[in-house]
C-alpha positions in Angstrom: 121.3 152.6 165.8 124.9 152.4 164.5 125.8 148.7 162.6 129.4 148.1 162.9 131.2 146.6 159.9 131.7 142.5 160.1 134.4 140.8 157.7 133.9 137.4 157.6 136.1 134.8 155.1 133.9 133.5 152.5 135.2 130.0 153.4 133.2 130.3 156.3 130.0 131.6 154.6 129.8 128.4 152.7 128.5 126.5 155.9 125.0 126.1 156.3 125.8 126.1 160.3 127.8 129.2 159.9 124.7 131.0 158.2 122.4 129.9 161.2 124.9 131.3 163.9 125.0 134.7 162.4 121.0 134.7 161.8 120.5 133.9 165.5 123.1 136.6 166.2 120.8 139.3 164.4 118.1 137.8 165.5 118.9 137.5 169.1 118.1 133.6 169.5 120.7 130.9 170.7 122.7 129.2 167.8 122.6 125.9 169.0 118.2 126.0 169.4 118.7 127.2 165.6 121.2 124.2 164.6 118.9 121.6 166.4 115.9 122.7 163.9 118.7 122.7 161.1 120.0 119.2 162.3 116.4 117.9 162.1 115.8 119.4 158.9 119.2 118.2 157.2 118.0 114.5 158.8 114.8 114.9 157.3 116.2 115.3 153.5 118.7 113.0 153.7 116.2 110.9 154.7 114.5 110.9 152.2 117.3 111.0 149.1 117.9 107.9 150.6 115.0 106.4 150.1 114.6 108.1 146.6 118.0 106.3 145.4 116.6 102.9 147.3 113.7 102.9 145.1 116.0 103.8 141.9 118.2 100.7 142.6 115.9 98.7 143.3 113.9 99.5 139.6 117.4 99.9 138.1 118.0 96.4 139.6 114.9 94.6 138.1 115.7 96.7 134.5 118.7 94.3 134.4 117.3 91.3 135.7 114.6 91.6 132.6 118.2 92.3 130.6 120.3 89.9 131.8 121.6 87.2 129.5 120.3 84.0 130.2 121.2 80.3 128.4 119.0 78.3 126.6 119.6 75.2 128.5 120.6 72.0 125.9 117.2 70.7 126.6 115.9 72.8 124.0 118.5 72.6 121.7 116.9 71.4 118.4 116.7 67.8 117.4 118.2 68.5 113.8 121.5 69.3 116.0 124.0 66.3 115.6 125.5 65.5 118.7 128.3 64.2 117.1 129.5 67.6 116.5 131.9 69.3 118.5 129.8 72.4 120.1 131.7 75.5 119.4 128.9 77.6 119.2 126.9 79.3 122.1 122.5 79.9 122.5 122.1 83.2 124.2 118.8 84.8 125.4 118.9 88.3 124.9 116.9 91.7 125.1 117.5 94.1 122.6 116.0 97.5 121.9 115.9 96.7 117.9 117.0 94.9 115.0 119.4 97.2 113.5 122.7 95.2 112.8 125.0 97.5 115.5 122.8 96.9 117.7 122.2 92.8 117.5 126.3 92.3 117.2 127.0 94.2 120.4 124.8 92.8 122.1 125.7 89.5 120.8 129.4 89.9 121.5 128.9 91.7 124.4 131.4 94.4 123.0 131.4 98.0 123.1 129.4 100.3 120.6 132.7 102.1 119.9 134.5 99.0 118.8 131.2 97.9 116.3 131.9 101.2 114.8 135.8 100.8 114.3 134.9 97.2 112.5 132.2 99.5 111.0 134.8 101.9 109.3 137.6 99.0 109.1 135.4 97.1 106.8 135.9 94.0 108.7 131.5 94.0 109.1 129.9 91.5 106.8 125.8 90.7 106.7 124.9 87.2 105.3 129.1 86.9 103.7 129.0 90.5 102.0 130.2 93.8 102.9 128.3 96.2 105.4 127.5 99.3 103.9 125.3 101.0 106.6 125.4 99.6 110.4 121.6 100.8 111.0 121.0 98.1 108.7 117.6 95.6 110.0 118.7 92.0 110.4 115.7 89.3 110.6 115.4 85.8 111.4 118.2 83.6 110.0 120.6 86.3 109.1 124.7 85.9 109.9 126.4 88.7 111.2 130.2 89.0 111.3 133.1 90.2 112.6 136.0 89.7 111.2 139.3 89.3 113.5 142.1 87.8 111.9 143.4 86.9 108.3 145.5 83.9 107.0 147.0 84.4 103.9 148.8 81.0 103.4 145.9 79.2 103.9 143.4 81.4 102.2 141.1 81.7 105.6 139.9 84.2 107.9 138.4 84.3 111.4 135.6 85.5 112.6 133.5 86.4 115.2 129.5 85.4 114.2 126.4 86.2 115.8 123.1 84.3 113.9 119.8 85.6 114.6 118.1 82.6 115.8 114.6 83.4 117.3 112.3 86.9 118.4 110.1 85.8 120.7 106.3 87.2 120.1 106.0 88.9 123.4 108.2 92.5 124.6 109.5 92.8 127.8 107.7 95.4 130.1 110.4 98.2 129.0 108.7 97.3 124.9 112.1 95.2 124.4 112.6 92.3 121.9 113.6 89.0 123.7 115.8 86.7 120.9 118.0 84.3 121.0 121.3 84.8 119.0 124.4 82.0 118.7 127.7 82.9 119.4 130.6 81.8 117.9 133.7 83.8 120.0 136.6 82.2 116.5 135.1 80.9 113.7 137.8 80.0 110.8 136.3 80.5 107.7 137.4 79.9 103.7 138.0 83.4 102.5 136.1 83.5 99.4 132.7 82.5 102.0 133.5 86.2 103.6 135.5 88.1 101.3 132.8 88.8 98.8 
């Protein structure tokens, strides 16, 4: 039996369809019985990635409910609070992986890592009014992070962005996340000497 030489364009080799028409050519079956099994099979699997992604949105979906940020209401603000001060300052309930201090003020001041690690090399970073000298630093309970944004020379004072580590709560998400609350304050103007230590 003598084969004869076929040139086909690659193009057209890159088609599944193409493929099952030349196999039922050698073969001697119909092309279109061949591309209904194909067309059941490609059904099939798309099928089914579909429900695969489905399910990972639906996980990914309740991952950020458990992350998302949520407000203390004013309910349970505490009673040492005067309410004749002006509230500049916000409660946030947070989730965050750990208490390193890049980690707390992005999440915080809902800013990018990048940008923490600019202020890092800046030196505009201070921990409790001093300098930062390493951003994996561990914050606890009661301790002031800031970021500093803006200078006033004239009248010796500086503006900042502060995150206070309020409260961990005793009990992890389901992902083994920490659940605090941190208060925000977005421009806080502060003497110089109080940050510039």
């Amino acid at each position: 039996m003598a084969m004869t030489s076929v040139r086909l364009p690659t193009s057209i080799l890159r088609k599944p369809d193409a493929w099952i028409g030349l196999w039922g050519a050698l073969r001697g079956t119909p092309s279109h019985k061949l591309c209904a099994s194909w067309n059941r099979l490609k059904s099939n699997i798309s099928s089914k990635k579909s429900t695969k992604k489905t399910l990972q949105k639906v996980e990914a979906e309740e991952d950020s409910d458990e992350e998302s940020d949520h407000e203390v209401s004013e309910q349970e603000e505490e009673l040492e609070d005067d309410p004749s001060v002006v509230k500049d300052y916000k409660d946030l309930e947070k989730v965050v992986q750990s208490f390193r201090y890049d980690v707390i003020l992005k999440t915080g001041l809902d800013i990018g890592r990048n940008k923490v690690e600019d202020a890092f090399y800046k030196g505009e970073l201070r921990l409790n009014g001093e300098k930062l000298w390493k951003k994996s630093r561990t914050v606890k309970v009661g301790d002031v992070l800031d970021l500093l944004i803006g200078e006033d020379k004239e009248t010796e004072t500086v503006v900042v962005m502060r995150i206070l580590l309020k409260k961990v709560f005793e009990e992890k998400t389901e992902s083994e996340k920490y659940r605090v609350v941190l208060r925000r304050w977005k421009k806080l103007k502060l003497p110089k000497k109080s940050v510039m230590k």
